[in-house]
C-alpha positions as CSV (number, residue, x, y, z in Angstrom):
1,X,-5.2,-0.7,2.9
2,X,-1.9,0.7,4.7
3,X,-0.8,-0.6,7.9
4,X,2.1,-0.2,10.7
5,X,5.3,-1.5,10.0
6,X,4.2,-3.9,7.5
7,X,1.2,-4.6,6.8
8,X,-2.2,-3.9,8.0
9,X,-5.6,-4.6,5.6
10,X,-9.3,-5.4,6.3
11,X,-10.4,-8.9,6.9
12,X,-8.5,-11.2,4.5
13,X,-6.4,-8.3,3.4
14,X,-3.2,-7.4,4.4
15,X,-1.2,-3.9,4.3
16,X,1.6,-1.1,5.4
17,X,1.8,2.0,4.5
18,X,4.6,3.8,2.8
19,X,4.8,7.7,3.6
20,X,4.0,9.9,1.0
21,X,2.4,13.2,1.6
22,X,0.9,14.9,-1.3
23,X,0.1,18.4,-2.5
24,X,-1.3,19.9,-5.5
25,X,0.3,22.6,-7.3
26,X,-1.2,25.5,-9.2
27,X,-0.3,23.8,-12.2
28,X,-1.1,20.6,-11.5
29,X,-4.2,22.1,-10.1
30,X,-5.8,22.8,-13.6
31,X,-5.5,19.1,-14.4
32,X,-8.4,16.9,-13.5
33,X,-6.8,13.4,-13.6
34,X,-3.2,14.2,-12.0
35,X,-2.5,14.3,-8.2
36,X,1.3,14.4,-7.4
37,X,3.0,12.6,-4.5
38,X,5.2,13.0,-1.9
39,X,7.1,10.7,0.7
40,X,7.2,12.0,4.3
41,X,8.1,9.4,7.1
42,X,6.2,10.1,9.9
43,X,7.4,7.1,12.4
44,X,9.7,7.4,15.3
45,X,13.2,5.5,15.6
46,X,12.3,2.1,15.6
47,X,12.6,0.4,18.9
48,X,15.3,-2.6,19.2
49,X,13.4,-5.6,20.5
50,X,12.7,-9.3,20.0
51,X,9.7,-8.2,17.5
52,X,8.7,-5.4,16.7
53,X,5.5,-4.2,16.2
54,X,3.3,-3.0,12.9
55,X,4.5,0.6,12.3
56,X,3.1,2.8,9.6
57,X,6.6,4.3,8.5
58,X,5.8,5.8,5.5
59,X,2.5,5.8,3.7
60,X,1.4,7.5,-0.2
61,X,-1.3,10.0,0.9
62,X,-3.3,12.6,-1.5
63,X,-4.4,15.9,-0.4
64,X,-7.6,16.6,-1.3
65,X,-10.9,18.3,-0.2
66,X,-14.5,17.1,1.3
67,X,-17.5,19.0,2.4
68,X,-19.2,22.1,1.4
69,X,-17.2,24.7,2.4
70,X,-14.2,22.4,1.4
71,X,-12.1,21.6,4.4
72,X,-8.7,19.9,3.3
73,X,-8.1,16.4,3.8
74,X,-4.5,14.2,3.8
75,X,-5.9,10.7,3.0
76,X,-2.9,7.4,2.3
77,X,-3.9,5.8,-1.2
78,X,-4.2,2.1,-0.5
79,X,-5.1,-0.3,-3.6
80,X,-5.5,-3.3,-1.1
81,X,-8.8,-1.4,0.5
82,X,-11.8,-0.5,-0.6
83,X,-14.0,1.6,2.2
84,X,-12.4,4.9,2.1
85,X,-12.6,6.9,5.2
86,X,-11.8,9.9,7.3
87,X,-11.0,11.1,10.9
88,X,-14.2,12.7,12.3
89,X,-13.5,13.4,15.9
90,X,-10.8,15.1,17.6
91,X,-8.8,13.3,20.1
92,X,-5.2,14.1,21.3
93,X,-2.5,13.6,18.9
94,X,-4.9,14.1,15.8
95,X,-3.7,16.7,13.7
96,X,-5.8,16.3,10.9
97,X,-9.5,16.1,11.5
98,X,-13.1,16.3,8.9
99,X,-15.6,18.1,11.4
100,X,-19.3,16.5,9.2
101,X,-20.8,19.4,11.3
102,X,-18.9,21.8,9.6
103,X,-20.3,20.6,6.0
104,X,-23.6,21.5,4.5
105,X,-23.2,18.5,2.2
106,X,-22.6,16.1,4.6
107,X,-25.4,13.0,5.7
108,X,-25.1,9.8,7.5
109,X,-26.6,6.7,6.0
110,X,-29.5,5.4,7.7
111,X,-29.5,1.6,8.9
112,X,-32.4,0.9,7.0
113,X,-31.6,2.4,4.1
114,X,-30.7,0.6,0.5
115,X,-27.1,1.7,0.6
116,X,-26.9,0.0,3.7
117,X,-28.5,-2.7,3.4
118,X,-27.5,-4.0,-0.3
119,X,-24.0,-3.7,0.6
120,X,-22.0,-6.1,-1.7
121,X,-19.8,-9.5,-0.9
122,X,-16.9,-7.4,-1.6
123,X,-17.2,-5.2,1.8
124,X,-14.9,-6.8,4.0
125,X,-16.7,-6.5,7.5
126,X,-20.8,-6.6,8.8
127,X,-22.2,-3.4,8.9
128,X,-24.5,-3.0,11.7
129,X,-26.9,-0.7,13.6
130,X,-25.6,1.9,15.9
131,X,-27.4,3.1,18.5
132,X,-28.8,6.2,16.9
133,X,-30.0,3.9,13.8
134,X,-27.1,4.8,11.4
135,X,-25.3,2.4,9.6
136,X,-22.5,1.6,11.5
137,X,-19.4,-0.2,10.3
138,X,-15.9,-1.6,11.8
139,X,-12.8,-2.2,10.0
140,X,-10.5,-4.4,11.7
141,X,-6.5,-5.0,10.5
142,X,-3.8,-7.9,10.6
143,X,-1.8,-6.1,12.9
144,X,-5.0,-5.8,15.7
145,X,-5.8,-2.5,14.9
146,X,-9.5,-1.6,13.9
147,X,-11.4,1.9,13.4
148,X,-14.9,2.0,13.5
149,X,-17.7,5.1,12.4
150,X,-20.6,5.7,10.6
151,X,-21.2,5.0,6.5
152,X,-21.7,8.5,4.9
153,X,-22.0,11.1,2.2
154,X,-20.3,13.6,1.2
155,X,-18.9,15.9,-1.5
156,X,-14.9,14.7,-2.2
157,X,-13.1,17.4,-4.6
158,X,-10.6,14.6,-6.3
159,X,-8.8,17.0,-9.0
160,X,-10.4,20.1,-10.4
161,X,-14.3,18.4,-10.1
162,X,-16.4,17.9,-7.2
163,X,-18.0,14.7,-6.9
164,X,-21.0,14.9,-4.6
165,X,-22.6,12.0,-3.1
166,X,-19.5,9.9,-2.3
167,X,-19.9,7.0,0.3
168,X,-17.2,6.7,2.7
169,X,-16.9,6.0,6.6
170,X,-16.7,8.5,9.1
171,X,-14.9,7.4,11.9
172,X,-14.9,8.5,15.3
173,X,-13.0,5.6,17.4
174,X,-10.8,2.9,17.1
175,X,-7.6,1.5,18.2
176,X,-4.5,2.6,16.4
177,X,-1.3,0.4,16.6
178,X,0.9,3.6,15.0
179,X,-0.6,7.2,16.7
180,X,2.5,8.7,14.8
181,X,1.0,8.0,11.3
182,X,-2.5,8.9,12.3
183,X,-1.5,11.9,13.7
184,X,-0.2,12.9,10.0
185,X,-3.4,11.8,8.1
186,X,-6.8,12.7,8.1
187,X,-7.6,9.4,6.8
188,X,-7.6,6.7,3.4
189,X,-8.6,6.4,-0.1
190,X,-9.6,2.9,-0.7
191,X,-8.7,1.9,-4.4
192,X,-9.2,-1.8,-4.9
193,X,-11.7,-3.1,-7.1
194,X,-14.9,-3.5,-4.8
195,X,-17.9,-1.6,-5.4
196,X,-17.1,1.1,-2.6
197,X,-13.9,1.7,-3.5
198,X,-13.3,5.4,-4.9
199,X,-12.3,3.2,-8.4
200,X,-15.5,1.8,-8.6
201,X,-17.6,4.9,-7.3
202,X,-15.5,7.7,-10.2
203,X,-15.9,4.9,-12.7
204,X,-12.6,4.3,-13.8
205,X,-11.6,1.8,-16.5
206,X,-7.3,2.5,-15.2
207,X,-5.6,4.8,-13.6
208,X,-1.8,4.9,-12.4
209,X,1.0,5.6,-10.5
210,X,5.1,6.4,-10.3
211,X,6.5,6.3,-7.0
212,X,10.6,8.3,-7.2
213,X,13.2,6.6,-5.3
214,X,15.2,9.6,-5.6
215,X,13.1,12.5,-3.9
216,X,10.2,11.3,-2.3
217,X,7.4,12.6,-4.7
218,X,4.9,10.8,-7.5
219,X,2.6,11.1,-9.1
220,X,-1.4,9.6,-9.0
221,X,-2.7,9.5,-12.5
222,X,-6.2,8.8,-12.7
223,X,-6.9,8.6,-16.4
224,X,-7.6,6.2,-19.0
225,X,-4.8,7.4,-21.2
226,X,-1.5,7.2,-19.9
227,X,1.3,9.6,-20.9
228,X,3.0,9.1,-24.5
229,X,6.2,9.3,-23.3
230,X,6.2,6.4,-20.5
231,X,6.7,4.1,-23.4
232,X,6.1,0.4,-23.9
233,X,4.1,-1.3,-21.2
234,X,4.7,-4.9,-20.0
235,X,1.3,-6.4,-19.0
236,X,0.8,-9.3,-17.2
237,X,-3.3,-10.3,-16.7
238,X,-5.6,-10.0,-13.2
239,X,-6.4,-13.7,-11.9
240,X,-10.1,-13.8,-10.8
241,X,-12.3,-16.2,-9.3
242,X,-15.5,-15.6,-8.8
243,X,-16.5,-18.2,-5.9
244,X,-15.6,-16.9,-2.6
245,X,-13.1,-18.2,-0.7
246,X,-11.7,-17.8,3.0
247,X,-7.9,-17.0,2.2
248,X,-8.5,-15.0,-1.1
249,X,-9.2,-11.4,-1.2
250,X,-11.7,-11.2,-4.6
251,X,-11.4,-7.1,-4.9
252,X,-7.7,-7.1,-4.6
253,X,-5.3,-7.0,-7.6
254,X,-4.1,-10.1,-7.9
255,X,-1.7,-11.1,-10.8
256,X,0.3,-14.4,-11.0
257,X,3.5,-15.0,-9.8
258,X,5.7,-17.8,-11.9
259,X,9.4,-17.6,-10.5
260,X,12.1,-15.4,-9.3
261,X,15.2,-15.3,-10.1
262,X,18.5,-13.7,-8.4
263,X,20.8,-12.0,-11.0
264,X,20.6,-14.6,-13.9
265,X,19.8,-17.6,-11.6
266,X,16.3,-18.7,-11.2
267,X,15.1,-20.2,-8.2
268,X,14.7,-23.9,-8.7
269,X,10.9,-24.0,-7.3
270,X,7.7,-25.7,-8.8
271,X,5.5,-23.4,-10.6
272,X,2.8,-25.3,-8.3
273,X,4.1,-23.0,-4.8
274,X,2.9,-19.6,-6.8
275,X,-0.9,-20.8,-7.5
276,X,-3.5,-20.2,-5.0
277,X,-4.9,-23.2,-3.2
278,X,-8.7,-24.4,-3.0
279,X,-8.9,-22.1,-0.1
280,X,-7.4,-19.5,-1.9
281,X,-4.3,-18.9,0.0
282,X,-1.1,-18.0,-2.0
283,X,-2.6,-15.6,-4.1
284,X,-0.2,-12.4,-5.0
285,X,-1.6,-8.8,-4.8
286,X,0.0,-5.7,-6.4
287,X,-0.1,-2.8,-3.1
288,X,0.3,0.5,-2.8
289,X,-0.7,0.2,0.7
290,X,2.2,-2.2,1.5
291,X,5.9,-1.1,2.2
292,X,7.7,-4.2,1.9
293,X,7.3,-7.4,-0.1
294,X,6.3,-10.7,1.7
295,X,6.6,-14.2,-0.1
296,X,5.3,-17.3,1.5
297,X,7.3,-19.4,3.6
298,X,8.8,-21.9,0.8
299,X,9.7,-19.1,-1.4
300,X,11.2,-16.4,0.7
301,X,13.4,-19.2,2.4
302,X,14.3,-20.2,-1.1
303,X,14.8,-16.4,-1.9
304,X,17.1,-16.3,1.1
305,X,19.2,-18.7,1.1
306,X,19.9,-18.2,-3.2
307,X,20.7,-14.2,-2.2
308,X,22.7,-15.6,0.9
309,X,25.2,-17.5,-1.2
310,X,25.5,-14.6,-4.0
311,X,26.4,-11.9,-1.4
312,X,28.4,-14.1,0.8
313,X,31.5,-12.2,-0.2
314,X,30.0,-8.7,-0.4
315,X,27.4,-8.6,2.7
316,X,28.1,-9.5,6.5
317,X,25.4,-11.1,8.4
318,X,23.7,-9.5,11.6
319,X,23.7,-13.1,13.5
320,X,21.4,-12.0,16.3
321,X,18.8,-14.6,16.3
322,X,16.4,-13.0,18.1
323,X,15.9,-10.2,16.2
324,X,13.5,-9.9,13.5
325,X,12.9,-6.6,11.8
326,X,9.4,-5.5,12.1
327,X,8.4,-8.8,13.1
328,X,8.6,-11.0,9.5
329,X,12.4,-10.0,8.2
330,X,14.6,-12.3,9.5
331,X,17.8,-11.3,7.1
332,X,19.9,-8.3,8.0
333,X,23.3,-7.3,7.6
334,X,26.2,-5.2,9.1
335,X,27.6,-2.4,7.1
336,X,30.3,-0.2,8.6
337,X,29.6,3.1,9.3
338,X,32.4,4.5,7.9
339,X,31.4,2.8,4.2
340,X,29.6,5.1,2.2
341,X,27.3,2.9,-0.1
342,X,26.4,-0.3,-0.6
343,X,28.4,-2.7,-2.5
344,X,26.6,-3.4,-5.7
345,X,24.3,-6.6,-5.2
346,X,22.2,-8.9,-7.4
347,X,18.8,-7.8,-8.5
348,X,16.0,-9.7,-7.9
349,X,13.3,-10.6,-10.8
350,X,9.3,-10.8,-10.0
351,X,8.6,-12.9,-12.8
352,X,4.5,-13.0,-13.7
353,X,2.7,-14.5,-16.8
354,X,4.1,-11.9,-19.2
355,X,5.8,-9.3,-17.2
356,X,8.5,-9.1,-14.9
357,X,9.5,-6.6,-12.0
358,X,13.0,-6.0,-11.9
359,X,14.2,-5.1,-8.5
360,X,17.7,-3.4,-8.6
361,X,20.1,-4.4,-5.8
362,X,20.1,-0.9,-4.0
363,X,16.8,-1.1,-3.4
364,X,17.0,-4.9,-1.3
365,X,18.3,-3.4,1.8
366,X,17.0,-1.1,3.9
367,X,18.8,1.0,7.1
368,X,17.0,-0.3,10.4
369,X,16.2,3.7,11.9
370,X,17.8,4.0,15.3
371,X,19.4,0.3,15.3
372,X,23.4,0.3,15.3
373,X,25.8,-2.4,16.2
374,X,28.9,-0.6,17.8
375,X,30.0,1.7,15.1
376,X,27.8,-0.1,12.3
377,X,24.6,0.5,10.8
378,X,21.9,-2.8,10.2
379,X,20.3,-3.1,7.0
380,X,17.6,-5.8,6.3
381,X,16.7,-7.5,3.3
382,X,13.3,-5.9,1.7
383,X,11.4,-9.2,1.3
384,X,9.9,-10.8,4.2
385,X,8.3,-14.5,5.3
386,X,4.5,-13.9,4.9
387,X,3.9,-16.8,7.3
388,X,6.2,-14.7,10.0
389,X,2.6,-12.3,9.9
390,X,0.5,-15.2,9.9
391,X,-0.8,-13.7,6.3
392,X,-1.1,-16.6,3.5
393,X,-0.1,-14.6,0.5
394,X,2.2,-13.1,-1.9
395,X,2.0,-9.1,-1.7
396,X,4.5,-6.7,-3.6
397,X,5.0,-3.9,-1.6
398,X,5.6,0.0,-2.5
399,X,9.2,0.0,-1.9
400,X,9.7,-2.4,-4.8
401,X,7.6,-0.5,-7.2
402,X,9.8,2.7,-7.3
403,X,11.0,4.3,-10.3
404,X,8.0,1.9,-12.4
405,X,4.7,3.3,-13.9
406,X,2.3,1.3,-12.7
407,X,-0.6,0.2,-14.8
408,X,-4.2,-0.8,-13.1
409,X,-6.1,-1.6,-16.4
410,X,-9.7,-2.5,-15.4
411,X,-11.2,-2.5,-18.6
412,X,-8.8,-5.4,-20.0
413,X,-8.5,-6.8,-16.5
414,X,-4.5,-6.6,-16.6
415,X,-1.9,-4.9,-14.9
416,X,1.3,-3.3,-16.9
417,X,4.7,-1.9,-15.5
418,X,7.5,0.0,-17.2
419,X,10.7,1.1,-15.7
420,X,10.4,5.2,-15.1
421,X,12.0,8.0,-13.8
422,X,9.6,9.1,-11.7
423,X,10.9,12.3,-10.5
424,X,11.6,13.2,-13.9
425,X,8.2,12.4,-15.0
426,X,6.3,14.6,-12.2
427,X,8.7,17.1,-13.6
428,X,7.3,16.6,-16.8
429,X,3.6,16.8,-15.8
430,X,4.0,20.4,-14.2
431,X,3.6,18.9,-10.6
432,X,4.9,21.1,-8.0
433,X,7.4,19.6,-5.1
């Protein structure tokens, strides 16, 4: 699920969200399996402080359509959730609101109904009874934020085809740690692998993604074929364990992590520090929902110190040691404001059984909004200490997946990436900007 600054996620799940905002064009409307995407940031200048809190920045949304008339919905496609879920009350700042009275189509579970009741393992919070006998259900985040509503049905329009009788929460309080991003979005499309998930619910065996790092758009491809021209897939499999466990998150897609290397240079770590405990902690989750990437303590210190010494000539530190950029990115650098671009750094290589994601060095620093130092501008380093946000796992955030189609392969439980232009290939699908 997305979150403020960095993460936010249900339960044992953790997430951000990135800002995409997406519309469907004429074009693209005629093709059932192919939402485009666009980046919008919808946070403020982020405040300079000791920490700072969870911000929801930029998030991937979909515009789509629920109820019967339609009434258009802006929802932010998170992998790391399942419960999808709207806005159904007005309050001030919401711009974006589903009015259930509105919708002929539209009905509220009962509490003691079977939908209710045989809810699965997967569903990361109780569901309860409210107090007009509905079934009522809270969704709580890392970051202290939590949304709560009723468990309902309705007709979603997700491409061309309606798709009546699709569960999702209708929510009608919480408390929001980032009004700006709520005010944007009507709500979230949960797309993990648990059995309420909009996945599991249309039935897919894979669908896709290709997030641009150019313009801001993408493209959601919900398909079991994948385009001809993306090429050659690397594919690297989906760990599973079926006994539950308090630190592992069994409907998330987890893959496994094996090493990372800086330019050439692989980090000299134990294979061991990848592999999830017996409590399940250290597992590593693929996220749309996510901006940044967050590596457990060992490992990002490792990662820090080996892109430290490469850059030494090339990067100048930001030594304020009380400043730590959305409260779990402790590297950051001064760049003058009069230098144009980056100097050309290192990339970074996610290395997984069979795969790896190669992170290019322009996309390992990122401009602090609204933070200078004098006349210079502070970047931080995209990976962050997971322990920092008291989260005991691996997760590869959305800003690292740019520019890579991104296979979620159900049906042979494995995930595959390919490097991809991916403004050039919304171009190519017809999808409008």
């Amino acid at each position: 699920m997305a979150s403020s600054g960095l993460l936010r996620r249900s339960a044992v799940s953790f997430l951000y969200f990135i800002s995409c905002c997406v519309c469907l064009s004429p074009a693209a409307a005629r093709n059932a399996n192919i939402l485009p995407l666009r980046t919008v940031h919808v946070g403020g200048a982020a405040e300079v402080a000791t920490r700072l809190p969870f911000r929801h920045n930029v998030s991937l949304t979909v515009s789509l359509t629920a109820g019967t008339p339609p009434q258009p919905v802006t929802m932010v496609i998170d992998t790391g959730s399942e419960l999808s879920w709207l806005h159904c009350k007005r309050s001030p700042g919401l711009r974006s609101v589903f009015d259930p009275a509105a919708s002929r189509s539209y009905s509220a579970i009962p509490c003691l109904s079977q939908t209710c009741q045989d809810r699965t393992s997967d569903f990361p919070v109780p569901v309860s009874c409210s107090s007009d006998k509905l079934c009522h259900t809270i969704i709580s985040y890392a970051d202290a934020s939590s949304i709560e509503g009723s468990l309902s049905s309705e007709t979603f329009q997700i491409g061309p085809p309606e798709r009546p009788g699709f569960l999702f929460g209708c929510m009608d309080s919480g408390q929001s740690s980032n009004p700006d991003e709520d005010s944007n979005t009507t709500g979230l499309l949960g797309l993990n692998r648990g059995l309420l998930s909009m996945v599991t619910q249309m039935g897919l065996k894979k669908f896709s993604y290709c997030i641009s790092s150019s313009d801001g758009t993408g493209v959601l491809w919900l398909d079991d074929a994948g385009p001809s021209w993306v090429g050659t897939l690397k594919y690297t499999r989906m760990v599973r364990i079926s006994t539950p466990l308090p630190y592992f998150d069994r409907a998330a897609y987890t893959v496994q992590l094996v090493g990372i290397r800086v330019s050439e240079k692989i980090l000299a770590l134990p294979k061991s520090v990848f592999v999830p405990d017996h409590t399940g902690a250290g597992q590593t989750m693929v996220d749309s929902g996510t901006q940044f990437t967050f590596l457990l303590g060992p490992v990002y210190n490792a990662l820090r110190l080996e892109f430290l010494d490469q850059t030494k000539s090339l990067l100048k530190t930001y030594d304020d040691p009380n400043y730590v950029f959305q409260g779990a990115m402790d590297l950051c650098f001064i760049i003058p404001s009069d230098q144009a671009e980056l100097p050309v750094l290192p990339a970074v290589g996610l290395m997984f059984e069979g795969a790896e994601m190669v992170i290019p060095g322009e996309r390992l620093l990122y401009q602090v909004p609204g933070l200078v130092k004098g006349a210079d501008k502070v970047y931080c380093f995209t990976f962050g200490n997971s322990y920092l946000l008291g989260v005991e796992a691996f997760v590869i955030g959305h800003h690292h997946q740019q520019d890579k189609w991104v296979e979620f392969d159900l049906a042979n439980s494995r995930i595959g990436f390919a490097d991809v232009r991916c403004d050039h290939a919304g171009q190519r699908l017809g999808l409008g900007s």
